[in-house]
Residue, then its C-alpha position, 0 to 999 in steps of 0.5 A: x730558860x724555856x717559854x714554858x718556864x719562863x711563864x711559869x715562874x712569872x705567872x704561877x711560881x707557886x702553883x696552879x689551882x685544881x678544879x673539877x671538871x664541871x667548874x670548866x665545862x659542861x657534860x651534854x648527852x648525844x642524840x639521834x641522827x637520823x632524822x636529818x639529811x645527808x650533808x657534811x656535818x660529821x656524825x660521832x660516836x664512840x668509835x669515830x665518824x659514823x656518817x654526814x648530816x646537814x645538821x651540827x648539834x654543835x659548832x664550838x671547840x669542844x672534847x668528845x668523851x666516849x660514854x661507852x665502847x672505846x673509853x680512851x679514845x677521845x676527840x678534840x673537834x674545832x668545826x660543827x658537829x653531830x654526836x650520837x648516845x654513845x659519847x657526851x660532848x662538852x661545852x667549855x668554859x673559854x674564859x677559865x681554859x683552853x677546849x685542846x688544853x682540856x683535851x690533852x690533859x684528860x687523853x692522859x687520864x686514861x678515862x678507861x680506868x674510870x669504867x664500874x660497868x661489868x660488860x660493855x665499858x661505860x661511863x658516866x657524867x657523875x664520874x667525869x665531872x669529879x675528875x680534877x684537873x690543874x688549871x694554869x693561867x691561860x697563857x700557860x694553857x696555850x703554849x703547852x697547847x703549842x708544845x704538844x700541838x707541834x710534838x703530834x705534828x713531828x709524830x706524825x709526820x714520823x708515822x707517815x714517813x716510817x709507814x711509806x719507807x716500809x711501803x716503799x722498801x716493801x715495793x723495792x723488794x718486789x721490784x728487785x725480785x720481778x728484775x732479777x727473776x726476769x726470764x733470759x733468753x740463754x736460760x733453759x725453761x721448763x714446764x712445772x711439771x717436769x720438775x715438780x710433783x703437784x697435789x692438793x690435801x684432803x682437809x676441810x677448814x673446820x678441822x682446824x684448831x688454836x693449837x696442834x702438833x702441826x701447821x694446817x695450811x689452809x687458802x690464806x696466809x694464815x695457817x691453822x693447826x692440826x693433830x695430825x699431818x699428811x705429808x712430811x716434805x719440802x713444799x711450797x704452797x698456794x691457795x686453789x681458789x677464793x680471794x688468796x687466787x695468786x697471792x698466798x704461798x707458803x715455803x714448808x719444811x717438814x710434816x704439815x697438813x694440807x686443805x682439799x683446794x690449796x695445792x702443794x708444789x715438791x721440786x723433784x729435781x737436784x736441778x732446782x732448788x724449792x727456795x729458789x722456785x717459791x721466789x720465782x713462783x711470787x714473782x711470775x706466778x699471779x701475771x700468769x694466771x691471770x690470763x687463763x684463771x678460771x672466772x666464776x663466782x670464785x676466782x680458780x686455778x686448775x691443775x694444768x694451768x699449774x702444770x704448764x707453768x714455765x719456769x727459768x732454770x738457770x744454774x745452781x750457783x746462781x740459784x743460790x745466789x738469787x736466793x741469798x739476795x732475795x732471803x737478805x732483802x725479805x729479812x731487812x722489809x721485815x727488820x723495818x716492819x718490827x723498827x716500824x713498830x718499835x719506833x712509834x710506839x718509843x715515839x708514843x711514849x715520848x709523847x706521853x711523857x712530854x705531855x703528862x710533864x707539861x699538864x703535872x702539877x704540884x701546888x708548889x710550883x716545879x719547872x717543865x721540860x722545853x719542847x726540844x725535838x730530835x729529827x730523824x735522818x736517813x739514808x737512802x741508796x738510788x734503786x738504780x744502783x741497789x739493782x746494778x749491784x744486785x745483778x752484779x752478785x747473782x750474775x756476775x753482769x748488768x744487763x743494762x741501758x747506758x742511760x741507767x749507768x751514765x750520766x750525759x752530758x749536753x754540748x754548746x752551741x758553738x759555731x765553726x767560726x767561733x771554734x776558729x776565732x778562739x782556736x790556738x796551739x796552746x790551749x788548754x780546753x779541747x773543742x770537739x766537733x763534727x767528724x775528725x774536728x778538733x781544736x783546743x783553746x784558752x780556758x778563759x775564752x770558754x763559759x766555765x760552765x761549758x768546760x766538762x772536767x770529768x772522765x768522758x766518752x764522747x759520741x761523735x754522732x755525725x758524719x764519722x760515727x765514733x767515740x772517744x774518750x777524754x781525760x783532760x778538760x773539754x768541751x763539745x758542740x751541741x749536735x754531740x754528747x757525751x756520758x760520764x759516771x763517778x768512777x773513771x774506770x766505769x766510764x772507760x769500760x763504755x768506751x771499749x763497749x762502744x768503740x767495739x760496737x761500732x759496727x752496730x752504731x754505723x749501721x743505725x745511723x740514718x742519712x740526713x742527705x749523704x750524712x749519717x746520723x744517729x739519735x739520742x735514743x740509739x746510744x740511751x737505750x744501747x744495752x750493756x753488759x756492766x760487769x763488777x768494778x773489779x772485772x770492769x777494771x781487769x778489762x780496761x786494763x788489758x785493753x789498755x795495754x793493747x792500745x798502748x801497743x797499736x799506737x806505739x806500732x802505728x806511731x813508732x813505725x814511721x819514726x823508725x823509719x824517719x830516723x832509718x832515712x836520716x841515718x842512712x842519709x847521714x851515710x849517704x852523705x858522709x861517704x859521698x862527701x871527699x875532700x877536695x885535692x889541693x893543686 
């Protein structure tokens, strides 16, 4: 049994007593304000705080009821306040119930209902202090308090968390868009105006209507109507001038209507698909006026700027594909901003109901539902891998740093005389070091938490600068690392990108004396091209086969010829060798 029913049953089995509100509280008007100075004492009316005064009307637990305007948004206020002629404060009777209790029940009253004025809502002390309300022991009162005090908590808490995910994925779209849409250096660009017919419209605002045969695109994200339409195309829109300079578009289809100062953008080129340019236009378009936008009393943009716009042209097929990409993450922000919306008010309602079960009650006594609450889980992808994969669809590649991908891992601090004293032929934990350094040693002879037992590349970066990959458990001393990624055939892939750019790293390293270095940052910020998992492990495959053959042709070379000497000593020997005549 729960605290609230045991309560219940112990304190009130066979009911609770209905008051009237003014046999718990009085009903106190609002006064003016405005005599007093600035300070921090809130000032209330029926819409909320209004402003901050040195002077409190009131400095006990008290439940706000608006007389007019919003009658159904009530406050309960624990701290010295002031309110004005719009809403009545009250002064409760502690000892009979509890200020919040008061407050939860009347929010569920809905006191809108109780309005008898014609225009503005009004109420007054005469209705309200005929409203009944049941009034439970104390006890009772508090922990309903506490049931509902922790339920507006969770829900907002709820509210909060929902609002910063869709805040946060609406950021993430932004963010992925921008990347994707970056400009490479190996796709062709061309000024807008090679690729597009540019105009403005010739309607005015106040030709707008509520309804019409068609949309009149105006310099807001809201489109007005019209009756009648002036141009019939695919088109993308944007405002001319005014506060939308930048942030406004607009992708149309069909017969639309057009204002004087937004301007209409028709891709005029099968090489450019308009979908893909209203991406790459909300992406790139605002940092680039930005720098030249015409600054007067209203922010402008002018047709050349317009004309002059560069745009990346990259293939069709990837085009299409940036456009998937790009459609599936708008629908999925917009899925949010609707569940968004659905879910607190289906966690308004469970408030409510919870809230009208505990302060409902019947003279002959019933239980109440517990306090049970359900957490809400989710789960989340890394940016970095939703991007990895992202670029992997559109271009078949990441263009990446190494830092991004894979993990490093750091080394011990273990010396050459410790490397020697621990050394044995078998161990089964190898120790690298500086150059061609290596030993292998006891497991028991290393700190557990030293042994890497994962796929790794290890960058030998002193003296001879190389890689090498390793499989079987290892350690490695700190002037090295190493990096590491959940799929083994990721990790190899770094491992033929690096041995075959080894070039590069040699080159970077700078001499400590005679002794090339190279730093961290060389290796953290080295660019990779990361293909999909599938490609990665069609060229690890293939690479493989090739070292596999290089080493048998440098091993099996010498032992062929080791076992062609013997042979041939064999023979030698054979055939040099007679038996001796007896005499």
């Amino acid at each position: 049994m729960s605290k609230i029913n045991q309560l219940i049953q112990n304190l009130c089995p066979a009911g609770v007593e209905y008051k009237i509100l003014e046999d718990v509280l009085t009903i106190k008007n609002g006064r003016d304000y405005k005599q007093f100075g600035d300070g921090d004492v809130p000032v209330y009316g029926s819409g909320g705080i209004m402003t901050y005064i040195n002077k409190a009307v009131y400095d006990k637990p008290s439940v706000l009821i608006p007389r007019k305007g919003s009658l159904d948004k009530l406050y309960y206020i624990d701290t010295p306040f002031w309110n004005v002629d719009t809403i009545f404060y009250t002064d409760i009777n502690t000892s009979l119930v509890e200020p919040k209790y008061i407050y939860y029940y009347l929010e569920g009253q809905h006191l809108e209902r109780l309005n008898k004025a014609g225009g503005v809502p009004s109420l007054t002390q005469a209705v309200l202090n005929k409203v009944q309300l049941p009034v439970p022991p104390l006890e009772v009162q508090r922990e309903i308090v506490r049931i509902l005090d922790s339920f507006m908590l969770l829900t907002a808490e709820l509210i909060a968390e929902l609002t910063a995910e869709l805040t946060a994925r609406k950021s993430q779209y932004e963010f992925y868009r921008n990347e994707l849409l970056k400009v490479d250096d190996s796709i062709k660009t061309v000024a807008l105006e090679e690729i597009a017919d540019i105009g403005t419209g010739s309607s005015n605002t106040n030709e707008g209507l509520e309804e019409g045969l068609y949309p009149f695109y105006v310099r807001s994200q809201e489109p007005l109507r019209k009756n009648e339409y002036e141009y019939d195309e695919t088109a993308i829109i944007t405002a001319g001038d005014g506060v939308g300079v930048g942030k406004v578009y607009h992708y149309v289809e069909g017969k639309y209507a057009l204002h004087q100062r937004a301007y209409r953008i028709h891709i005029n080129t099968p090489e450019v698909l308009p979908k893909y340019y209203f991406h790459y236009m909300k992406s790139a378009f605002f940092p680039y006026i930005q720098k030249t936008m015409f600054q007067g009393s209203v922010a402008s943009i002018r047709r050349p700027m317009l004309n002059k716009f560069p745009v990346p042209v990259p293939p069709l097929e990837v085009q299409k594909k940036i456009i998937d990409v790009l459609e599936n993450f708008e629908s999925i922000c917009n899925d949010l901003n609707i569940g968004l919306a659905a879910e607190i008010e289906a966690r308004q309602k469970q408030y409510e109901f919870y809230r009208n079960q505990l302060l409902t009650y019947v003279q002959t006594g019933h239980s109440i539902l517990t306090d049970r609450q359900t957490d809400r889980q989710t789960d989340r992808q890394t940016d970095r891998q939703n991007l990895i994969k992202l670029f992997q669809y559109v271009f078949g590649y990441a263009s990446i740093k190494i830092k991004y991908v894979y993990t490093r891992l750091r080394g011990t601090p273990i010396t050459a005389s410790k490397m020697k004293e621990i050394s044995c032929n078998h161990g089964d934990v190898k120790i690298f070091a500086g150059g061609r350094t290596a030993v292998t040693a006891l497991e028991s002879k290393i700190p557990n938490a030293n042994i890497i037992r994962m796929p790794s590349v290890i960058i030998q970066s002193r003296g001879i600068i190389d890689a090498i990959y390793c499989c079987d458990p290892f350690t490695f001393k700190n002037e090295m690392w190493a990096y590491t990624n959940v799929n083994e055939v990721t990790v190899k892939y770094l491992y033929y990108v690096i041995k075959n750019n080894l070039e590069f790293f040699r080159d970077a390293a700078s001499g400590m004396g005679s002794l090339p270095q190279i730093s961290l940052s060389v290796t953290e910020d080295y660019v990779i091209k990361l293909p999909s998992i599938d490609e990665q492990q069609r060229i690890v495959s293939i690479l493989d086969k090739f070292d596999e053959i290089t080493n048998n042709i440098i091993d099996g070379i010498p032992a062929e010829i080791e076992a062609h000497k013997k042979q041939y000593e064999y023979y030698r020997d054979k055939l040099l060798t007679f038996k001796m005549k007896q005499e």
